[in-house]
Structure formats: structure tokens, C-alpha cells
MIKOL-64583 format. One line per field, with one value per residue: x, y, z of N, C-alpha, C, CB in turn; residue number from 0. Coordinates in steps of 0.05 Angstrom, whole numbers, plus 5000, padded with zeros to 4 digits. Glycine has a CB too. Layout:
N
nX	c(X / ...) $
nY	c(Y / ...) $
nZ	c(Z / ...) $
caX	c(X / ...) $
caY	c(Y / ...) $
caZ	c(Z / ...) $
cX	c(X / ...) $
cY	c(Y / ...) $
cZ	c(Z / ...) $
cbX	c(X / ...) $
cbY	c(Y / ...) $
cbZ	c(Z / ...) $
nr	c(NUM / ...) $
% end
This chain:
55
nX	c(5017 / 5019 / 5040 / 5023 / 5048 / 5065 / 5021 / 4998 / 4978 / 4924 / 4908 / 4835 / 4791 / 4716 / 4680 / 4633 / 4587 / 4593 / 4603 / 4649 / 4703 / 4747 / 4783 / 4855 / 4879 / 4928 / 4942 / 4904 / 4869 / 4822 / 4759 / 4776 / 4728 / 4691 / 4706 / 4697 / 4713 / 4740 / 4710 / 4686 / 4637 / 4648 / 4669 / 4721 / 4766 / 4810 / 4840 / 4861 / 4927 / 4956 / 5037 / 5097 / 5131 / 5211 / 5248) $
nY	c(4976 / 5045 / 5101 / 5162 / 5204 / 5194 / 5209 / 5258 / 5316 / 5357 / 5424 / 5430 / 5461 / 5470 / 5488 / 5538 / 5555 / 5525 / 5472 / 5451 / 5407 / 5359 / 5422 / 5447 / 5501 / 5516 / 5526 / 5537 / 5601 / 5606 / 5584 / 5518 / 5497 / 5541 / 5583 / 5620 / 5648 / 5630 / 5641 / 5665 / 5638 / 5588 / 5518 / 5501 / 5452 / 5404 / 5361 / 5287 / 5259 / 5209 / 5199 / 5185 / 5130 / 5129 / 5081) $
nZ	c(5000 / 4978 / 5014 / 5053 / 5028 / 4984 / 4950 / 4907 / 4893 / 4855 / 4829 / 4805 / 4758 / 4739 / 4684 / 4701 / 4658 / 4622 / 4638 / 4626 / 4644 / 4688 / 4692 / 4688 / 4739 / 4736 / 4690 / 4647 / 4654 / 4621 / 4592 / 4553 / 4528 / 4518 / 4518 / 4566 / 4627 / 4686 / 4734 / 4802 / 4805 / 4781 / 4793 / 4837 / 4854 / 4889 / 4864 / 4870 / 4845 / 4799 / 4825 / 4791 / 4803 / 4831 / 4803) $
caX	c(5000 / 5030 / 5046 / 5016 / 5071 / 5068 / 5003 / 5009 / 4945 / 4927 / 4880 / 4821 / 4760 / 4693 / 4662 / 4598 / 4583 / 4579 / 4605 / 4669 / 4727 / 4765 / 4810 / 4871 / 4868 / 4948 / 4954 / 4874 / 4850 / 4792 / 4746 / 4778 / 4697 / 4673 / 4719 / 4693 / 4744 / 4742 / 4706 / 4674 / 4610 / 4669 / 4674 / 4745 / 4772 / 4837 / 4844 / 4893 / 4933 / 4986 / 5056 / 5113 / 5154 / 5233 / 5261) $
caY	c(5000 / 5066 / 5112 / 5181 / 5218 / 5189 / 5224 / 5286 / 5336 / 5395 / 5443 / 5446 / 5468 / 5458 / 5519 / 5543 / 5566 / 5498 / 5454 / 5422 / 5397 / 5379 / 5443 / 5452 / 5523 / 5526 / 5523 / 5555 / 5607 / 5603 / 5543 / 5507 / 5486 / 5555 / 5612 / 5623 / 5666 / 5636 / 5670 / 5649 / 5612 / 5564 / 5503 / 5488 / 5428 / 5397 / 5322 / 5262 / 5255 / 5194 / 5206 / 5170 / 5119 / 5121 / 5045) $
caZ	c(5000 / 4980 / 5032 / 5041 / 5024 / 4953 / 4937 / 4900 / 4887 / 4843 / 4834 / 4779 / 4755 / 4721 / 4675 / 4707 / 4633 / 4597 / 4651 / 4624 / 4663 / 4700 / 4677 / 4708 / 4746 / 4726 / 4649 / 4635 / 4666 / 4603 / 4586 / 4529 / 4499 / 4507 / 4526 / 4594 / 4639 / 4707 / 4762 / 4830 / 4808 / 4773 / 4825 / 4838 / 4861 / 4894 / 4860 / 4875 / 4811 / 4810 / 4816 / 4789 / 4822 / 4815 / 4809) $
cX	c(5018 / 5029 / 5038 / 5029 / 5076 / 5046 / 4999 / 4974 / 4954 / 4901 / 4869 / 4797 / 4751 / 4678 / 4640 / 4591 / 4571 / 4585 / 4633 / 4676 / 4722 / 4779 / 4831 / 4873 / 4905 / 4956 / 4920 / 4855 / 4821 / 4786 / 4764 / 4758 / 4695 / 4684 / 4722 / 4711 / 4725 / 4737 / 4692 / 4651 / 4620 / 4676 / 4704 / 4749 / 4802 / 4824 / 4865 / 4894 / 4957 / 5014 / 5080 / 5129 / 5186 / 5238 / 5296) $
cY	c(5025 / 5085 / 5141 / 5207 / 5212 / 5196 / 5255 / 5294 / 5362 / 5399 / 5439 / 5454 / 5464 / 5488 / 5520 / 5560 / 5545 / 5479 / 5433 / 5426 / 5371 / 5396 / 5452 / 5493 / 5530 / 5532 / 5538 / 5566 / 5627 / 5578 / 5540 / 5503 / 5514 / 5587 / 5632 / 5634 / 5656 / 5644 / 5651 / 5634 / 5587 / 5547 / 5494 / 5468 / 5417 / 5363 / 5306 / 5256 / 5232 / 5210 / 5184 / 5162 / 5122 / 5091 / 5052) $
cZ	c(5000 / 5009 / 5037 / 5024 / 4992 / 4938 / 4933 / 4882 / 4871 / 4838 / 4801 / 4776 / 4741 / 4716 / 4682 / 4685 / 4621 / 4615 / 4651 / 4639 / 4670 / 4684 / 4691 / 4711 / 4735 / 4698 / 4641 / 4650 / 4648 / 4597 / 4557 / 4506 / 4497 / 4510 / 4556 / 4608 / 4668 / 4727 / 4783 / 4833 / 4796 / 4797 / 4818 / 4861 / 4866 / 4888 / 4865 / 4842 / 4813 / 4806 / 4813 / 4805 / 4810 / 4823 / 4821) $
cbX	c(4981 / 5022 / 5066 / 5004 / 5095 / 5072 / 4984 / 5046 / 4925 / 4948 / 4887 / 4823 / 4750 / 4669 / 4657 / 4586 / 4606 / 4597 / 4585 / 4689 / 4731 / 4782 / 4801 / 4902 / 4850 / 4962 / 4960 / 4856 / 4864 / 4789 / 4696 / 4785 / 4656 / 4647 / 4704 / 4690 / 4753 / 4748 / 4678 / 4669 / 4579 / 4697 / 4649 / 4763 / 4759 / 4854 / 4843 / 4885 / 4947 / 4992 / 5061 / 5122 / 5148 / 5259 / 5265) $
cbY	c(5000 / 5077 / 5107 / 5185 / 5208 / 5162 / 5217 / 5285 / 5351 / 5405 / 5486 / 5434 / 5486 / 5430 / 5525 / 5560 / 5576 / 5490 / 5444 / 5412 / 5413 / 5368 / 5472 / 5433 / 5529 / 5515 / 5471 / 5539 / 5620 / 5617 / 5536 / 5487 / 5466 / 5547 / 5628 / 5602 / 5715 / 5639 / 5706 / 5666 / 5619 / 5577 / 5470 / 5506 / 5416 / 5409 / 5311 / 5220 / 5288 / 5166 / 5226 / 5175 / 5084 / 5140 / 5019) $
cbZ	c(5025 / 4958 / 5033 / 5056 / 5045 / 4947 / 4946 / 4874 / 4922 / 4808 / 4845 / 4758 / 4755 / 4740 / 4646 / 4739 / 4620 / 4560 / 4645 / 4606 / 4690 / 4714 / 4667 / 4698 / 4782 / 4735 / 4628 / 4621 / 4688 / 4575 / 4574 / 4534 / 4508 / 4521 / 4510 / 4605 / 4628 / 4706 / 4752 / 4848 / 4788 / 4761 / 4835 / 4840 / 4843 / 4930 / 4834 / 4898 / 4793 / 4792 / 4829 / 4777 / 4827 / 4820 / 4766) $
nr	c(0 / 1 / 2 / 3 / 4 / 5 / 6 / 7 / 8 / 9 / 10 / 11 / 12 / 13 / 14 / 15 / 16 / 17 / 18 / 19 / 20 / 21 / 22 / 23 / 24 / 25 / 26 / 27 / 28 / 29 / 30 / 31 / 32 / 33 / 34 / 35 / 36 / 37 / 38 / 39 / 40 / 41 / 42 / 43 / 44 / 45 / 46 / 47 / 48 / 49 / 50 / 51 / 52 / 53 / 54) $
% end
């Protein structure tokens, strides 16, 4: 069982315009479908994302 220390999170969001996502809040702060810019009725979200093991 991994360990918690090996789970790595980031932030994103879902357009309250059209709805997509997830969108990551670091690389677009507009919707990709619809142009959307971001603002506070936009739900953001911290997700578990894997991260690589080294061998």
C-alpha cells in the first residue's frame, strides 16, 4: 500500500458556463469548449493525481 507521502494533488475546475472539466486552474484560466474566463461561480477542486515511482 503506498504511503501518504506518495500522493500528489492539484487544483482544477469545472466551467459554470457549459460545465466542462476537469481544467487545470494552472495552464487555463479560460474554458477550452467555450471561452469562459474563470470567476467564482466556477467550482474548483483539489484532486489526487498519480505520481511517478523512481526504480
Amino acid at each position: 500500500m503506498p504511503s501518504s507521502s506518495s500522493r500528489t494533488y492539484t487544483q482544477v475546475w469545472y466551467c459554470d458556463n457549459c460545465n466542462d472539466g476537469p481544467i487545470s486552474t494552472a495552464l487555463n484560466p479560460y474554458c477550452p469548449s467555450c471561452g469562459h474566463q474563470r470567476c467564482s461561480y466556477c467550482l474548483v477542486q483539489m484532486i489526487k493525481i498519480r505520481s511517478e515511482r523512481s526504480s
